[in-house]
C-alpha positions, 0 to 999 in steps of 0.5 A: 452516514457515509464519512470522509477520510479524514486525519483524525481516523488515522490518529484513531487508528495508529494510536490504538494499534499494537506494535509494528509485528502486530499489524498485517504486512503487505508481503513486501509484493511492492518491494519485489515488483519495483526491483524487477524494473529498476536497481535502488540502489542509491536512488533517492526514494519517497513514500506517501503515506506511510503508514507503519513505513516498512516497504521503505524499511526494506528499501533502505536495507537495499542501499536507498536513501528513502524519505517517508511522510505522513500527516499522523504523529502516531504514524510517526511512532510507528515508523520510528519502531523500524530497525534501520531508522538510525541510518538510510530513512527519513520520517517527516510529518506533513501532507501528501497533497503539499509536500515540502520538496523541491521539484524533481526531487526523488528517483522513485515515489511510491505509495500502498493503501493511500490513494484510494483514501482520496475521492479525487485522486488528480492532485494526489499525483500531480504532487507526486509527478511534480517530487520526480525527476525526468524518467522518474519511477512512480509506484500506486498500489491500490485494493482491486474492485472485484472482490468479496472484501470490497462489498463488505468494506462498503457495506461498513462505509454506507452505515458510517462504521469503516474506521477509514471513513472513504475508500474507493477501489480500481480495477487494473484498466481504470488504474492504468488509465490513471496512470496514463493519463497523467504523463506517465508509461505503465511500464509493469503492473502487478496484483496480489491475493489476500493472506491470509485469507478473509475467512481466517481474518474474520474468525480470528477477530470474533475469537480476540472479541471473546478472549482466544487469541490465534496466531496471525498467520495460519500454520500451512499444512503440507500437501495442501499448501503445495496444490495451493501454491501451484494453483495460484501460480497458474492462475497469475499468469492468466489476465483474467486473475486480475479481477480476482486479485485483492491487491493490484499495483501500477508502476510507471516512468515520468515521461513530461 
């Protein structure tokens, strides 16, 4: 039976996590690829759906003053384990489709792994659009369609055993045109690839599942990870490693 994403998966899922060092992070790539087009530096920020909340913590450490909201309590917990909690971030329960901010609040809204939780994406970033100032800054960064991680995501989906309940996934073209359509320029886009890799991800579960723990990140081993390095930089800049990408990031500027 095919779920829905609702508030008690996230509940499920932030409760029963180890700490923050523990969980997977996103290799700051939303962080590195904001900053190429525009300065944080004293900018009013908002994350949607924060989740362990540490983009924003990076933010803040740049000079912003960063706003995370989340609808799971446990989320909240997590958020509050960062080290720059006490001076520049501003955790507050409540709900990415009703967010309690005036209109044109925020220089920059961002959100990682969020949208995709959403079958009807529409009011998701109208909220968004509606919290951003005149030539405010949005940043979606959503899983890629075409990846093998996809078809296993759904696989789980279909029998009803994603911890999520629902995702869906966008190709680089159809988030874009997401973007577009909703008043925003595309102004820079961006994808990533996993890492590590599903393989290691997968072996390193089934051997936590029998009592051996390897680390969560594979030693690299030189020269291998140098020809790895090289080949992927060239691949980065072929349009084509777009549809290979796990990851994929849209960043737009507000122009209604």
């Amino acid at each position: 039976m095919i779920k829905e994403s609702i508030k008690k998966n996230w509940d499920d899922y932030w409760s029963n996590r180890r700490k923050t060092d523990e969980i997977y992070a996103d290799s700051e790539r939303l962080v590195q690829n904001l900053i190429r087009v525009t300065d944080v530096k004293g900018k009013n920020i908002l994350e949607v759906g924060a989740g362990t909340g540490r983009d924003s913590s990076t933010l803040a450490g740049m000079g912003a003053k960063v706003f995370l909201i989340d609808y799971s309590r446990y989320s909240m917990n997590k958020i509050k384990e960062l080290p720059s909690i006490n001076y520049s971030l501003f955790p507050v329960l409540g709900d990415a489709l009703k967010l309690p901010f005036p209109d044109e609040s925020f220089d920059i809204v961002f959100h990682q792994g969020l949208m995709e939780h959403f079958k009807d994406c529409l009011p998701l970033i109208e909220e968004n659009k509606r919290v951003l100032k005149k030539n405010g800054i949005i940043v979606i960064d959503v899983p890629q369609k075409y990846h093998i991680y996809t078809l296993i995501k759904h696989i789980f989906i279909f029998f009803g055993k994603w911890f999520a309940g629902w995702e869906t996934e966008f190709s680089i073209r159809e988030l874009k045109k997401i973007v577009e359509e909703n008043g925003f320029k595309v102004i820079h886009y961006y994808g990533e690839w996993m890492y590590p890799s599903l393989f290691y991800r997968i072996v390193r579960e089934i051997l936590k599942k029998i009592g051996l723990i390897i680390p969560m990140y594979p030693r690299k081993f030189e020269p291998f990870h140098s020809i790895r390095v090289k080949i992927r930089e060239f691949l980065i800049r072929r349009k084509f490693s777009f549809y290979l990408f796990l990851n994929i990031g849209v960043i737009g500027k507000k122009e209604e």
